[in-house]
N, C-alpha and C positions, 0 to 999 in steps of 0.2 A: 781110314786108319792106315796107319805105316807111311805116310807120306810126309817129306820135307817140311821143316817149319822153315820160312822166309824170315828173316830179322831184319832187324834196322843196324846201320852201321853209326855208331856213337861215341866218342873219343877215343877211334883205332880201333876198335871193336865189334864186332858182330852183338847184339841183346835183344833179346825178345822182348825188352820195356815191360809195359804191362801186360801185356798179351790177353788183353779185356777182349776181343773177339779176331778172327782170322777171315779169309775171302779165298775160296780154291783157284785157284793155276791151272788151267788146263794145255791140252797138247793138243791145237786145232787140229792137226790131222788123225790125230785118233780117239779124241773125246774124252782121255781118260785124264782126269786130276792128276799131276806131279807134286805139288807143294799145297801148300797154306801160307799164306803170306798175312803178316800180322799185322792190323788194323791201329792206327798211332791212338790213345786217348789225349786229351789239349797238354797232360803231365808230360805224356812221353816226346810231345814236341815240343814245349819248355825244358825240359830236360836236353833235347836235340840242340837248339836254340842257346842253351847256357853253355852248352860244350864252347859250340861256334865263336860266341863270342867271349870267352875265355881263349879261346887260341890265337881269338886276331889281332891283339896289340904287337904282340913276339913274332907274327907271322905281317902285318903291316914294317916290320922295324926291320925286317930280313932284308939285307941286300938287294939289288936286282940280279947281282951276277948269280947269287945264291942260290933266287927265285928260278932264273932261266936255267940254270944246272939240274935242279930238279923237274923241271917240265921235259929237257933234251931227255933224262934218263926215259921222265914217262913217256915219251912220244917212242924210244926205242924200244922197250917194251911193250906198248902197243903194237906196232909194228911186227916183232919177233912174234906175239901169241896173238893175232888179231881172231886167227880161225876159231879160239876157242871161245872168241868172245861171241863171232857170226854162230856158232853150234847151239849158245846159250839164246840167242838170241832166234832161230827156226823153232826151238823145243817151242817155244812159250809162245811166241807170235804168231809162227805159221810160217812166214818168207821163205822160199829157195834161198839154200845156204847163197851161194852165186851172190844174190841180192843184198843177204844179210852182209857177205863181207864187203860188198861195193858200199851200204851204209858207213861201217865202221870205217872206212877208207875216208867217207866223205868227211865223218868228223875227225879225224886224223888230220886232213889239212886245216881247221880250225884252230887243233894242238901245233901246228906247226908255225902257222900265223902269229899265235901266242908267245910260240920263242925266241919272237924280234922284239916283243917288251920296250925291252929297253930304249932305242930308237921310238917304239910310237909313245911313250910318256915324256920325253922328252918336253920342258916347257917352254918360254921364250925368256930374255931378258934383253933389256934395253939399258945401256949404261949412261947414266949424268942427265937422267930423263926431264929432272930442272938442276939447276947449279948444286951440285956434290949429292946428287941422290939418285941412285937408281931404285930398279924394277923389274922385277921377274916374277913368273908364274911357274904353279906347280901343279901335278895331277896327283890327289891321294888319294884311295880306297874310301868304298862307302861304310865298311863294318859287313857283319854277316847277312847275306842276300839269299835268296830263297830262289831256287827252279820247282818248274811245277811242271813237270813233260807228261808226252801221250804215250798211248801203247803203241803207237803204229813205227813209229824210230826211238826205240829207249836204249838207243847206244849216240845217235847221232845228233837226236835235237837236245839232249842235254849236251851236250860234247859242242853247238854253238855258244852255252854258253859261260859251262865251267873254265873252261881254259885260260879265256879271257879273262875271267871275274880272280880265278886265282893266280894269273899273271899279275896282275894289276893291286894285288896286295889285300883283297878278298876273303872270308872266308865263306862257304860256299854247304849251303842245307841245300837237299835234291829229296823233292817226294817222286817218285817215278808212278807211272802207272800202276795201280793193284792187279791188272791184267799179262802183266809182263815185267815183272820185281826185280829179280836173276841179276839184267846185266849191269843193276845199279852197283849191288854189290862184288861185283865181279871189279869193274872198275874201282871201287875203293878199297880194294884189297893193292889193286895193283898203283893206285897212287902211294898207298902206305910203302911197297916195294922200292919205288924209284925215291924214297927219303921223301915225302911229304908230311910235315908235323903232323900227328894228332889233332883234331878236332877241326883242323882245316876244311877239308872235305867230309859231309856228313851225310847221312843216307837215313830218311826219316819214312816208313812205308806209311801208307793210309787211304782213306778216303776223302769224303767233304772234309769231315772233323778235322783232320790234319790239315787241311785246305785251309779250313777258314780260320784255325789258330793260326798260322804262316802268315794272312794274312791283318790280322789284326794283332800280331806280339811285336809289341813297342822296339826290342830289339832287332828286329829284320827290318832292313833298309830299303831293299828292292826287293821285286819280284819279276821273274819272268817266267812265262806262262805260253805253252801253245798247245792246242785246243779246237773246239766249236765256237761258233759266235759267241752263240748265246753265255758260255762259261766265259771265255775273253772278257766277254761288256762284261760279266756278272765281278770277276776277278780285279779288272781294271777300276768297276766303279769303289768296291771293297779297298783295293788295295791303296788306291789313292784319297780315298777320305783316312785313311787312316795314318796318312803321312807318307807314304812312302812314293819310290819311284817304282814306276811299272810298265812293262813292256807285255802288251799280250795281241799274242799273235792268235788269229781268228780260222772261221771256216777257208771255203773256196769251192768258185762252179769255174772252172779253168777252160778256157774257151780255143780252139786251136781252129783258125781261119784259111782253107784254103782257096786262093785264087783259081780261075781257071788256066792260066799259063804255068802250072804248078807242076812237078816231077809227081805223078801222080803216085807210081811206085815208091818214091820216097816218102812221099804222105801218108799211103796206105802202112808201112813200117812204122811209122812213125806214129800214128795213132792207136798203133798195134799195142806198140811197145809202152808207150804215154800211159794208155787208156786200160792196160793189163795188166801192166807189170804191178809185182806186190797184191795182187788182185784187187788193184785199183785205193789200197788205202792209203793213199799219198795225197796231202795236201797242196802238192805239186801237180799229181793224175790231171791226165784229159778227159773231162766228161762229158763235151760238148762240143761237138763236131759240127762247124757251120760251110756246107758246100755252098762255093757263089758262083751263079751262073748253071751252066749246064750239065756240069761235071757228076752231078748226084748218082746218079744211075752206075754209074762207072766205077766211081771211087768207094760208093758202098761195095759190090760187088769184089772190089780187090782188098778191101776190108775183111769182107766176109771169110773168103779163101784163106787168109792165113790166120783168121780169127780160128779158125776149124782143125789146123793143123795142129796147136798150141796142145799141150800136154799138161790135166790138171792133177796133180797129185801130194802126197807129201814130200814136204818141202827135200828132205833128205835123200832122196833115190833117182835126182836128175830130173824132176818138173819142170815142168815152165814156170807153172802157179800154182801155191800155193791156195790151202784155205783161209777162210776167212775167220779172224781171231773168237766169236765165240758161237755159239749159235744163236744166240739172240740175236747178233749184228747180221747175221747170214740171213735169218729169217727176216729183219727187217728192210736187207736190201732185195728181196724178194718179192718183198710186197710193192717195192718200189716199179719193177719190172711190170708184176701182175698188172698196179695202175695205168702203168703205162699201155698196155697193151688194150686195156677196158676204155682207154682214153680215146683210140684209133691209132696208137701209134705199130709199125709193121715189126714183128719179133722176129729178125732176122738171122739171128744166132741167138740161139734160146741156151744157157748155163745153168738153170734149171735142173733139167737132169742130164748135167753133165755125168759121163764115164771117169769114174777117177781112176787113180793108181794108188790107192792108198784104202784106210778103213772105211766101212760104209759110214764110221759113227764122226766121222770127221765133219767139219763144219764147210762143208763143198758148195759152192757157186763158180761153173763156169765162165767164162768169159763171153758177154752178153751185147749184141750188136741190134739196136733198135734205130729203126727210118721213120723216116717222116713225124717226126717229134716236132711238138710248136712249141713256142713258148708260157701257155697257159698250164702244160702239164707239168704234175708233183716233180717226174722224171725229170726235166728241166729246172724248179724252179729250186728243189731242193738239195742242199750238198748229201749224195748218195754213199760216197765211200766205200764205194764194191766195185767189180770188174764191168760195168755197166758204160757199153759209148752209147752217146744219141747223138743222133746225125737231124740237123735241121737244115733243111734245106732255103735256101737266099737268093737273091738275083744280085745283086749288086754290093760292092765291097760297102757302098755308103750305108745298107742294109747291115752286112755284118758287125760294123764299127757300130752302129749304134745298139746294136744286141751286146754287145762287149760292155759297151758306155753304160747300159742301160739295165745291167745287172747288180744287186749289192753287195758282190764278195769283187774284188781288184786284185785278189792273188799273181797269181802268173797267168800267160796267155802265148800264142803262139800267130802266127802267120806261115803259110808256106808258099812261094812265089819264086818267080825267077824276075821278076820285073824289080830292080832297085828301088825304082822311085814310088812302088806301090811300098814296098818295105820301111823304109827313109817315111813314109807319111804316114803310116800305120806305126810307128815306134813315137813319134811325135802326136799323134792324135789322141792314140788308146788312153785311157785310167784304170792302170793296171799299175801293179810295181816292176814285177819282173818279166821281162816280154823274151821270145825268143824268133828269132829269123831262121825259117827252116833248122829249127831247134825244138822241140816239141816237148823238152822239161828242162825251162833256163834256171836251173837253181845257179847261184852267182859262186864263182868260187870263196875262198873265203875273208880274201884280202877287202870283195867288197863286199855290202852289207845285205842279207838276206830279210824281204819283209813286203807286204803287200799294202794296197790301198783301200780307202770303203770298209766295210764290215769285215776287212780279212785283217786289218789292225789298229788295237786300241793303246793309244801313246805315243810318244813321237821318236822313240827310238827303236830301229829294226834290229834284229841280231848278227849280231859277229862283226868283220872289218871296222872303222874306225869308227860306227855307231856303236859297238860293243863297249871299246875301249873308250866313250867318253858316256856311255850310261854307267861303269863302273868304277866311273871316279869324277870326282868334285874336283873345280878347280880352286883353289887361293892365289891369292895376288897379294907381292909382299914388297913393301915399299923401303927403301931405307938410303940413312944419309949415316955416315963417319964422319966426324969433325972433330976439330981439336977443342981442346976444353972449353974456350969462349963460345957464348953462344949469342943470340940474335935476341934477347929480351923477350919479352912478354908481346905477344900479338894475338885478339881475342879473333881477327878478320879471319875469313875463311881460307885454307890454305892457297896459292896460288904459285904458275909455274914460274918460275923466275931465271 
């Protein structure tokens, strides 16, 4: 009782729709309920949906100077209040503020990418392409497009791909996670701010229900979607029998290879940071640590050491890490731990019962350091999404490569080396999308396009850079001749260039 009701945002508006039933918001670090966040019925995303597309002929027909004028205002805005967005964004998540504002930072350069528009719609034209006729191409908006984001970045993976979709002449429904609601609407307050129309940007909350109206309502054109596998294939197969285009980005077991001629120290930081940070709920995390050759011993060991010094607490009073978004998820990456350790793998930094800084009722898992892991175990085979490294140990890099190869999520992966030429053949060999060279989380800045291979993505376009910008818009091709009033007769033959 007394607690926030969460609403949908619906043409420039805040509404509680039907408010047929609600889902509690909690504060992972201290268990207790903030809000109620309101559950969409298939009306109130029809309703969401009709906004959308009521706005987007006037908002397709707006200039581009117009368009970019209001993106520059929102990007500066952003910018000026971003802390309050990272504050809304620790309540509901868990994340160290720190973290929270590096996210919103990251989607910031996606809004800023967006504010060259103009330049990347650009089409071609060829002039007198047969005798008195040219030819040009154009890029136009698809109509109203549908995000479906996760809890774990509900400031930044929406922010891959509104910016774009509403550069590009777009109108743009966003269900955000039921887990973390807050900074949908937060940002649609503040696009209404920087003059963005009505209806353009919509904010529709929910669960499946809203899901799978998004994805079967004749008016949504596209959907993008990042997630689990199994929701990805489930979203992707839905979403594309029903006509539409779909971009769904998947799980990931993100694999991070070090050589033995490797900065060992910089690897041990490195998988620190990879394999912790956010307490490991990154799509990006390193959860899978493959030492090659004889370095095992060693490099666990300096793992361990600053695994130990880390500070787990609430996010707000200077932690390292934060907890983990609910307790069911807390609990479930526990059990993952437990198996592991029943499996023979060695619990070398146990998070468990970690010491916090924070309430006891918080959703607490330390930062968890397991050896000698194989690849038969759950720990290994399943995407875990908690602060959990496994270190498996390998002889030979031709060993690691095919552990990489041989896995079915192709997310991101890493190498760490001083040897070029092992690097140069490991960036060439791997089936991964996003690789990093003594890089240990290669998310791509935003110019180029973020998106994995294998089971980490369903469809053939990734998010953001110029895969964003040609999934949210259709080309035409427009042929034409001027001539003076005589014309050339009657000819039934097929056109030809002449």
């Amino acid at each position: 009782m007394g607690t926030a009701v969460i609403p949908h945002w619906i043409a420039g508006a805040r509404t509680p729709g039907s408010a047929a039933s609600t889902a509690p918001v909690t504060n992972p670090a201290t268990g207790q309920v903030t809000g109620d966040v309101v559950l969409a019925t298939e009306a109130d995303v029809d309703t969401a949906v009709a906004s959308a597309a009521a706005a987007f002929p006037a908002w397709r027909d707006t200039s581009l100077a117009k368009r970019t004028a209001v993106l520059f205002r929102f990007r500066e805005l952003l910018d000026a209040r971003k802390p309050e967005l990272a504050a809304l964004i620790t309540a509901e998540h868990g994340k160290v503020l720190d973290d929270a504002l590096g996210e919103v930072s990251r989607g910031q350069e996606v809004v800023e990418f967006a504010c060259g528009i103009p330049h990347l719609l650009k089409g071609g034209f060829t002039e007198n392409a047969s005798t008195g006729v040219d030819v040009h191409s154009v890029h136009q908006p698809l109509g109203p497009v549908a995000i479906i984001s996760p809890f774990n970045f509900p400031a930044m993976v929406p922010m891959w791909f509104f910016p774009v979709a509403i550069a590009c002449g777009n109108t743009v429904v966003l269900k955000p996670s039921e887990k973390d609601p807050s900074a949908a609407l937060w940002i649609a307050q503040l696009w209404q701010e920087a003059g963005l129309p009505d209806g353009v940007f919509t904010v529709v909350q929910g669960d499946k229900v809203a899901v799978d109206r998004l994805l079967d309502h004749p008016d949504v054109k596209s959907v993008s979607f990042v997630g689990s596998t199994p929701i990805a294939r489930y979203v992707y197969e839905r979403g594309t029998r029903a006509g539409k285009r779909v971009q769904a980005l998947g799980g990931a077991k993100n694999h991070m290879v070090v050589l033995p001629d490797a900065d060992l120290d910089l690897a041990a930081d490195a998988a620190v940071n990879a394999g912790f940070g956010s307490a490991g709920e990154r799509c990006m995390a390193i959860s899978a640590l493959l030492a090659v050759g004889g370095i095992g011993d060693d490099l666990v060991a300096r793992i361990a050491e600053r695994a130990r010094t880390l500070r787990t607490g609430d996010g707000t009073t200077g932690a390292d890490m934060g907890p983990l978004v609910t307790q069911v998820h807390r609990d479930r990456v526990a059990s993952y731990v437990d198996a592991g350790e029943e499996a023979g793998a060695t619990v070398v930094v146990d998070g468990r019962g970690v010491q916090v800084e924070g309430a006891a009722e918080g959703f607490w898992l330390g930062p968890t350091l397991l050896d000698h892991v194989t690849q038969g175990m759950s720990v290994y085979t399943d995407e875990i999404f908690g602060p959990v490294l496994s270190v498996l140990r390998v002889d030979s890099y031709d060993e690691a490569l095919a552990l990489v190869n041989g896995n079915q999520y192709g997310n991101g992966t890493a190498i760490f080396t001083n040897d070029g030429g092992a690097a140069r053949r490991f960036q060439n060999e791997v089936e991964v999308g996003m690789i990093g060279i003594n890089v240990p989380i290669p998310v791509p800045m935003a110019y180029y396009s973020f998106g994995g291979w294998k089971n980490s993505l369903f469809g053939d376009s990734h998010a953001h850079g110029l895969d964003g910008v040609h999934f949210f818009t259709r080309s035409k091709v427009v042929t034409t001749r001027w001539l003076d009033p005589s014309h050339g007769g009657v000819d039934l033959g097929f056109p030809q260039n002449a």
